[in-house]
N, C-alpha and C positions, 0 to 999 in steps of 0.2 A: 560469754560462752554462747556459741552457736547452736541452734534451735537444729534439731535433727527432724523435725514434721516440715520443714522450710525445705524446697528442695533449691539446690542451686548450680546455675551451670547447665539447667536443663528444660530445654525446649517443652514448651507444652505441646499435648496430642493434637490443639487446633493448627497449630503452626506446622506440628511434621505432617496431618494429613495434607493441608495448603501445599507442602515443598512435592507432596507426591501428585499434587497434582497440576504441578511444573512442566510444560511440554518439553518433551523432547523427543529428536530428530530421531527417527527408526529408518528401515529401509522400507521402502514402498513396494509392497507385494504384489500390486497390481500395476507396477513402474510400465511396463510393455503399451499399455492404455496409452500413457500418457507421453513417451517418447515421440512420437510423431506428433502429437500436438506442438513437443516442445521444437521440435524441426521444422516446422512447419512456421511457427511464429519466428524464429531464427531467417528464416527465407523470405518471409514478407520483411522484415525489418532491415535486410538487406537489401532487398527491392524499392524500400521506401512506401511501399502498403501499410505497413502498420510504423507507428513514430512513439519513440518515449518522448513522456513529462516529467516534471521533476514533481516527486510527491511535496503536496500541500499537507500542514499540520491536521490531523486528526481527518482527514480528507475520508469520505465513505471507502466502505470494499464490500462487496459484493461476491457470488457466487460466480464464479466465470472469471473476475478480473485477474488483470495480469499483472506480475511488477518486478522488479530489480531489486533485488536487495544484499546486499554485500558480494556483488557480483554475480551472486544467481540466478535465473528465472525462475520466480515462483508465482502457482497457479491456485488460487481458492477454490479448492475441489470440492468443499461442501461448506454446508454453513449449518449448525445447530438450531436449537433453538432458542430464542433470543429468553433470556432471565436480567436481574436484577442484583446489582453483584452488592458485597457487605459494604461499598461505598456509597448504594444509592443511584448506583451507576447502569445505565443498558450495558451488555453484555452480551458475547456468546461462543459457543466452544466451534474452532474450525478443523478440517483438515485443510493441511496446507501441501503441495508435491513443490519438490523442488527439482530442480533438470540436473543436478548430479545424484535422482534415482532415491533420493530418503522423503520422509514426508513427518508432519507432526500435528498435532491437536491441539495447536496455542489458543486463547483464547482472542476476540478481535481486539481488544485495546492491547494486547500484548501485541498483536501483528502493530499494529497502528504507532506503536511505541519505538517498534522496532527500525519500523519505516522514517519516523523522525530522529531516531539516532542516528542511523546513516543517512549521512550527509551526500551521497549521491545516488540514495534509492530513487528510483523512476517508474513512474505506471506507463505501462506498454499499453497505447491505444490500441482501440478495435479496426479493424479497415476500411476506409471510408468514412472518420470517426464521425462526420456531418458537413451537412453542406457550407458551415461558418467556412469549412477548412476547404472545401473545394473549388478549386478555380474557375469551374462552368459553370452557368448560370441554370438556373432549372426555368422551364416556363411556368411554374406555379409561387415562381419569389416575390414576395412582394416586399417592399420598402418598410420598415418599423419603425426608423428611429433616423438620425440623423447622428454625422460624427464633425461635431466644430473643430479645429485646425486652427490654433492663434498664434499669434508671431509676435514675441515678447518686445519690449521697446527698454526693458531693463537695463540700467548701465554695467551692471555686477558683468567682473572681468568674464567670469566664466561661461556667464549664460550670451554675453556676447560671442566670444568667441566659439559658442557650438551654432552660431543664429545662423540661419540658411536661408 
């Protein structure tokens, strides 16, 4: 005989409050702000000023940064403040604008989550991302490091056949 103080089938209050506090995508009431941002970075990227990367696992995000995510551009329009989530874990609540005009308050390992399930999100660099990437030389460069270049003597078919 089944116990009627037992409840069953039913979600505890810690779980429903967690599901409400689920981001989800709204529309962006302050979208006008941020259309010309998103135009803007659409024109450099055509230009070749700004270049996507392909997002690295659990990679930082920041306040400002840009990135790709299931074909969207989306833009970390704020950042909360950082707490300590029931895993132990850093955390923190974001707003995020996306350039089809909605926005949401995921938290960042949920953005970060998200970024590594799509398999072709990309972080939109800044322009000019640094001088690694620039082809002029600055007169304040100096030498750091050296890059060795070796030429395999391997018999393996394959590594022969790529040898130059």
């Amino acid at each position: 005989m089944d116990d009627v103080t037992k409840l069953v089938h039913v979600r505890p209050c810690e779980e429903i409050k967690a599901a409400e506090e689920i981001a989800q995508r709204n529309p962006c009431r302050d979208f006008a702000a941020f259309q010309p941002v998103f135009e803007k970075i659409q024109r450099e990227l055509a230009s070749g000023e700004r270049h996507t990367l392909p997002y690295r696992d659990n990679a930082e995000a920041k306040q400002g940064n840009l990135f790709i995510l299931d074909g969207q551009k989306v833009i970390v329009a704020e950042m909360g403040e950082p707490f300590v989530s029931d895993y132990g874990r850093p955390d923190r609540r974001l707003r995020v604008v996306y350039d089809n005009g909605t926005e949401s308050d995921l938290l960042l390992r949920s953005l970060q989550r998200a970024l590594n399930k799509d398999k072709a999100s990309r972080r939109i660099t800044e322009p000019g991302l640094s001088p690694l990437f620039s082809e002029a030389e600055e007169a304040d460069d100096l030498p750091t490091g050296y890059i060795y270049v070796l030429r395999s003597k391997a018999e393996d078919a394959f590594i022969a056949q790529n040898r130059r």
